[in-house]
N, C-alpha and C positions, 0 to 999 in steps of 0.2 A: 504494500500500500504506500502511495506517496505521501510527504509529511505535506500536510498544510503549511504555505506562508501568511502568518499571521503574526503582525507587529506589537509591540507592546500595549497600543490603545484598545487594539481587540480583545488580550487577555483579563485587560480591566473591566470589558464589555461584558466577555463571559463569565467573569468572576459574579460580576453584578447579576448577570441572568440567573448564575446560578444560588447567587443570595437570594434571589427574588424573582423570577420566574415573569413574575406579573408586572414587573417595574418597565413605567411608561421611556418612550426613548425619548422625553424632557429629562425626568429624573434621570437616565443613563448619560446625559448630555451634560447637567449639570457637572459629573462626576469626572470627566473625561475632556470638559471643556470645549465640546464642540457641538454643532448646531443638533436640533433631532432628527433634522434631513438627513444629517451626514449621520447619525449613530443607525439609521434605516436602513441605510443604503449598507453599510458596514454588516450591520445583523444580515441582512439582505443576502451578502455574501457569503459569511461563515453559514448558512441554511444553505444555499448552493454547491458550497464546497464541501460539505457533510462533515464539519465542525460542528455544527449545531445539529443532532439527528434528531430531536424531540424536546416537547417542554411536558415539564411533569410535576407532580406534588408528591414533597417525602414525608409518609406516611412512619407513625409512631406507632407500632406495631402493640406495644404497650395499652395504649391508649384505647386501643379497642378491642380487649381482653386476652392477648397472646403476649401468655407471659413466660412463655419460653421462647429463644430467638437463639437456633444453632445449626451456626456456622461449621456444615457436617463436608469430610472427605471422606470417597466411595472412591473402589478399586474395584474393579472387571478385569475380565478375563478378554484378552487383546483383540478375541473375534465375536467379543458380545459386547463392547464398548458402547458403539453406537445405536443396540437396543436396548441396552440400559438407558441410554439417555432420553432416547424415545416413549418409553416408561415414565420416568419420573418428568418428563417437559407437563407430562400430561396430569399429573399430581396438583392440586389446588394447593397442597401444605410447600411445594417449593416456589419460591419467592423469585430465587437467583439460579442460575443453574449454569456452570464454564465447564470447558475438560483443560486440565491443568498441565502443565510438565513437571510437576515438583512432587513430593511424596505422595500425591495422590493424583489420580485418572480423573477424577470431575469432584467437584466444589458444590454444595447445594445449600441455600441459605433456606433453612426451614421454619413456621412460626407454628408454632403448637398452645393450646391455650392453656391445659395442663401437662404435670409430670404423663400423667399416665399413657396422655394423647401422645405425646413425646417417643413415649417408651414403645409402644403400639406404631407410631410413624417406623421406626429406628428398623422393629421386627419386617416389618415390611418390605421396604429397603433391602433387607439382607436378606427376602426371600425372590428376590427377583432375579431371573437367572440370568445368570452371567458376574453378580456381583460376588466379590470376593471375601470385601470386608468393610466395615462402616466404622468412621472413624467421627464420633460426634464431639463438638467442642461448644458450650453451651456459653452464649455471651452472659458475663457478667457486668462489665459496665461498657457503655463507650467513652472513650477519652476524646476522640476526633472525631467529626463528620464534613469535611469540606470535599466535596468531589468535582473539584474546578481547577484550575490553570492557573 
């Protein structure tokens, strides 16, 4: 994939988009100092250049009674990889779903509202074939959430 050229003003742009999703391009303009024409025409481009692939709302998982949130690694067997995934894409309880290179084949961010739902998710998981092993890692706090530029 080619990298995007984008200057400093744009990552101010996007940082902003992504503090605030909703923020008019006056308010992006004040911030960046330049017209709202001009922060349009800029957003205009980063949504063309597939910088900007979606506007969305980050949901507090918490908030609306899932109070388990685990950040689970899954390991398959090398020719059941991409049925495994096809399985769980289809799963309501996964949120996030990559296939990884690091100690684990795919990555699945799950939201459970109890332990037991949890525990019953996890069983599941390990019954779908091709998976090897389920490696669940239960968030305890977050320290960071910025996922911008």
């Amino acid at each position: 994939m080619k990298r995007a050229q984008v200057d400093e003003v744009d990552r101010v742009i996007i940082r902003e988009l992504s503090r605030n999703s909703r923020a008019t391009y006056k308010e992006i303009a004040g911030v960046v100092e330049l017209t709202d024409v001009a922060v349009m025409k800029r957003v205009k481009k980063l949504e063309r250049i597939g910088v900007i692939k979606k506007y969305t709302v980050i949901i507090d998982p918490r908030a609306l009674g899932y109070e388990y949130i685990s950040f689970t690694g899954i390991n398959a067997r090398p020719e059941k990889l991409f049925d495994v995934v096809e399985v769980l894409k289809s799963r309501d309880y996964v949120k996030y779903l990559a296939l990884t290179g690091g100690d684990h084949d795919i990555l699945a961010v799950i939201w459970a509202s109890t332990r037991e739902e949890l525990e019953n998710i996890y069983r599941e998981i390990d019954q779908i074939d091709g998976v090897v092993a389920v490696y669940p890692m239960i968030l305890a706090t977050t320290i960071k959430d910025e996922f911008y530029v």
